[in-house]
C-alpha atoms as an extended CHARMM CRD file, in Angstrom:
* protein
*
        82  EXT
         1         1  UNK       CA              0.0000000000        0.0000000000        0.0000000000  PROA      1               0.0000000000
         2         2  UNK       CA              1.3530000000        3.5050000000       -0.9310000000  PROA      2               0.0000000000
         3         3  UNK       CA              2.2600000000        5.7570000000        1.7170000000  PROA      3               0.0000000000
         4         4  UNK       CA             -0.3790000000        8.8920000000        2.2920000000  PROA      4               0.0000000000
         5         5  UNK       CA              0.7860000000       11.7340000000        0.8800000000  PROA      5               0.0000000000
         6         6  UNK       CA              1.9070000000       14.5520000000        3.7350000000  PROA      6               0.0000000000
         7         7  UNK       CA              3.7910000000       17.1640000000        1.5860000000  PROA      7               0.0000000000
         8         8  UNK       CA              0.8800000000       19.2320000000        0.1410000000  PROA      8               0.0000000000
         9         9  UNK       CA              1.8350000000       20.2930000000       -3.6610000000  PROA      9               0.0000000000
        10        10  UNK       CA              1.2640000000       23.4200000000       -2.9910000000  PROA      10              0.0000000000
        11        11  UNK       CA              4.2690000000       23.7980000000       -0.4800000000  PROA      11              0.0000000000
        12        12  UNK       CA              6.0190000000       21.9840000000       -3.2620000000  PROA      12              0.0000000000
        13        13  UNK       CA              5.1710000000       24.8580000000       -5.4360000000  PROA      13              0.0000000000
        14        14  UNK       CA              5.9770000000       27.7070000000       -2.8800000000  PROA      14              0.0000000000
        15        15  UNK       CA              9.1210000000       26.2110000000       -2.2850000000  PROA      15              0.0000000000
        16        16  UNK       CA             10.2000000000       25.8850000000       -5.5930000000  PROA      16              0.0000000000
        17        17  UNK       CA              9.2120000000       29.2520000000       -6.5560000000  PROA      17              0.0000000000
        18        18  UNK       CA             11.2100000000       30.6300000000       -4.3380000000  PROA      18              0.0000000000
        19        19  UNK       CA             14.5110000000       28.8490000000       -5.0920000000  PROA      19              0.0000000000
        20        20  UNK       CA             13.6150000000       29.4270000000       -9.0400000000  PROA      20              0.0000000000
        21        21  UNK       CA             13.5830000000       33.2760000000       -7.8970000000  PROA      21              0.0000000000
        22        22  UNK       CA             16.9010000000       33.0500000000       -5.7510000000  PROA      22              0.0000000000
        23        23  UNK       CA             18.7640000000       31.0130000000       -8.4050000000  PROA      23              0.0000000000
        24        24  UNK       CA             17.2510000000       30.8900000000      -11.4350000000  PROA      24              0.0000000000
        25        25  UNK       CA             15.4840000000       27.7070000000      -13.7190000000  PROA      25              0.0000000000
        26        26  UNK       CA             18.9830000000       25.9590000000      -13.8620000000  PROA      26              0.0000000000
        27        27  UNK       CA             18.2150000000       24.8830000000      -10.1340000000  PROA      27              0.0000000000
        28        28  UNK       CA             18.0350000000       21.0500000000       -9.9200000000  PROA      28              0.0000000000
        29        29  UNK       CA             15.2400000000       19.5840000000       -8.6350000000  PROA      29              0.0000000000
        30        30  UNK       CA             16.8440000000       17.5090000000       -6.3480000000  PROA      30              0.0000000000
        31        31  UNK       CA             17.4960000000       20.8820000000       -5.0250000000  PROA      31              0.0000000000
        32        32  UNK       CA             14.1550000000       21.7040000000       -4.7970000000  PROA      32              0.0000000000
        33        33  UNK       CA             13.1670000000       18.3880000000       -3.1940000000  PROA      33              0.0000000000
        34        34  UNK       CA             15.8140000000       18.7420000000       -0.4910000000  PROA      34              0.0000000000
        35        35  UNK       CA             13.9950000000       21.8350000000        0.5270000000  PROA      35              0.0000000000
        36        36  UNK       CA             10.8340000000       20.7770000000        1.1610000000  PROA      36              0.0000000000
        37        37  UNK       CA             12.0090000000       17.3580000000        2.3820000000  PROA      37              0.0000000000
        38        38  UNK       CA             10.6730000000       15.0330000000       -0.2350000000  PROA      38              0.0000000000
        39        39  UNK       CA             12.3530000000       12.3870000000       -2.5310000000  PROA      39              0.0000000000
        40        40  UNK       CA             13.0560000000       14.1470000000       -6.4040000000  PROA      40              0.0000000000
        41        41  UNK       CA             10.9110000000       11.1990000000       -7.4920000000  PROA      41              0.0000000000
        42        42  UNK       CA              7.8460000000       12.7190000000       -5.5450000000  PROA      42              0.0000000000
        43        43  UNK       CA              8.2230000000       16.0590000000       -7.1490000000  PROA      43              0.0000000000
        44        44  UNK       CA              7.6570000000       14.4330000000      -10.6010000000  PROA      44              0.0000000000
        45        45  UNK       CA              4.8540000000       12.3750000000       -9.6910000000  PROA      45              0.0000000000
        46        46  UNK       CA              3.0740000000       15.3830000000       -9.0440000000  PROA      46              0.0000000000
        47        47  UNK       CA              5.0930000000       17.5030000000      -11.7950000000  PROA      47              0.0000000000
        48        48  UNK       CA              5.4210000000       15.0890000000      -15.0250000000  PROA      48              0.0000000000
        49        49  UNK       CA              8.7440000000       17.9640000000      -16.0910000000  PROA      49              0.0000000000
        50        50  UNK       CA             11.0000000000       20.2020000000      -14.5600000000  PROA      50              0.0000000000
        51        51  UNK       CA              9.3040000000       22.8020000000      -17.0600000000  PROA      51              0.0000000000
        52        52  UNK       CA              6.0780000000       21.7840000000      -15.8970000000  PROA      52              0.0000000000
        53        53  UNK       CA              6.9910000000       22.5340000000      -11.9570000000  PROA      53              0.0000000000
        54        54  UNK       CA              8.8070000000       26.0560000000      -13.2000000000  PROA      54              0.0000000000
        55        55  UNK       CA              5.3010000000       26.9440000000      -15.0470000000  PROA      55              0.0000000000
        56        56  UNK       CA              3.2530000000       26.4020000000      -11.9310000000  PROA      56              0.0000000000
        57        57  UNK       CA              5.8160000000       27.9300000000       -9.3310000000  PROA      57              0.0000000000
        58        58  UNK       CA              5.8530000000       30.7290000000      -11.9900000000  PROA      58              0.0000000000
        59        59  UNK       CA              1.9910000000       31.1000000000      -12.5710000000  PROA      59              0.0000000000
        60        60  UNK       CA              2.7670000000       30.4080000000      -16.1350000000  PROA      60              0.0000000000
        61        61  UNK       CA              0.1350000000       28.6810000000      -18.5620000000  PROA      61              0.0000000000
        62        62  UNK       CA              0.8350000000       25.2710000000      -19.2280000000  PROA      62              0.0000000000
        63        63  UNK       CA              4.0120000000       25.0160000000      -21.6830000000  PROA      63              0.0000000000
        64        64  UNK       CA              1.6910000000       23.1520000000      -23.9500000000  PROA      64              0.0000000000
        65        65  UNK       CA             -0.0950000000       25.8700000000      -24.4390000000  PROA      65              0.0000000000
        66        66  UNK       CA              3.2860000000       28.0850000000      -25.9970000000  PROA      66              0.0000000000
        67        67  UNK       CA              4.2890000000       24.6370000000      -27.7520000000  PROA      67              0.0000000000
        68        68  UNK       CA              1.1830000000       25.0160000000      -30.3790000000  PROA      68              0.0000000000
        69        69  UNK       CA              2.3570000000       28.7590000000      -31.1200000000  PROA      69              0.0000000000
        70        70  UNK       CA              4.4390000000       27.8750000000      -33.9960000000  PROA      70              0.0000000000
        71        71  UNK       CA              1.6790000000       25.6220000000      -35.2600000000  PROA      71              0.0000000000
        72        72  UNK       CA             -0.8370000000       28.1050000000      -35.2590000000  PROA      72              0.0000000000
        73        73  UNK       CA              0.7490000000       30.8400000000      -37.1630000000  PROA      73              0.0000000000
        74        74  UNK       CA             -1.4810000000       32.9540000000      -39.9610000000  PROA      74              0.0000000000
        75        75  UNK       CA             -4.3860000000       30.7690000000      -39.1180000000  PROA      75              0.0000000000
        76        76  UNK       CA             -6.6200000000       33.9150000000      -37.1370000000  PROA      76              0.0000000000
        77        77  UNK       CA             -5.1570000000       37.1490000000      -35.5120000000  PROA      77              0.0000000000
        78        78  UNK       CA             -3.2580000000       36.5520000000      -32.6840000000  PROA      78              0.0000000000
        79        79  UNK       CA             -6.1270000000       38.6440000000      -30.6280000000  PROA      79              0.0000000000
        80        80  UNK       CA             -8.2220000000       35.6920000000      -31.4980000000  PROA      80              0.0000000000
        81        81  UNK       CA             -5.7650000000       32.9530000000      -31.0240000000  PROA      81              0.0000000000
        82        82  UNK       CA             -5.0810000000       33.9830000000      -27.5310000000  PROA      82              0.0000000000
C-alpha cells in the first residue's frame, strides 16, 4: 500500500518558486526536493517535467499551451488565437 501523501503540492510549489527566484530555472530539482524534504521522485509524480513545476511555481500557462504557437501561425489574428 502507498504511503499517504503529507507534503501538500502546494508547499512543493511555494518552495520551488522561491529557489527558481533566488537562483534561477537551472536549479536542480533535487534541489528543490531537499527543501521541502521530499524524494526528487515525488516532485515528478506530481510535476510530469522540470518545465512543468517552473510553469506552476511561476503562474505560467501550461508550456503546452506556448508549444502550439508555432503551429498556429497565420491561421486567425493573434487577438483571437489567444
Amino acid at each position: 500500500m502507498a504511503r499517504p501523501v503529507t507534503i501538500q503540492t502546494q508547499h512543493i510549489i511555494e518552495t520551488a518558486r522561491q529557489l527558481f527566484l533566488e537562483h534561477g530555472y537551472t536549479l536542480p530539482t533535487a534541489r528543490i526536493a531537499q527543501a521541502v524534504g521530499i524524494s526528487e521522485g515525488s516532485i515528478f509524480k506530481r510535476f510530469e517535467t522540470k518545465d512543468a513545476l517552473f510553469a506552476a511555481a511561476m503562474g505560467l500557462p501550461s508550456t503546452e499551451f506556448a508549444r502550439s504557437w508555432a503551429e498556429r501561425v497565420g491561421e486567425e489574428t493573434v487577438e483571437t488565437q489567444l
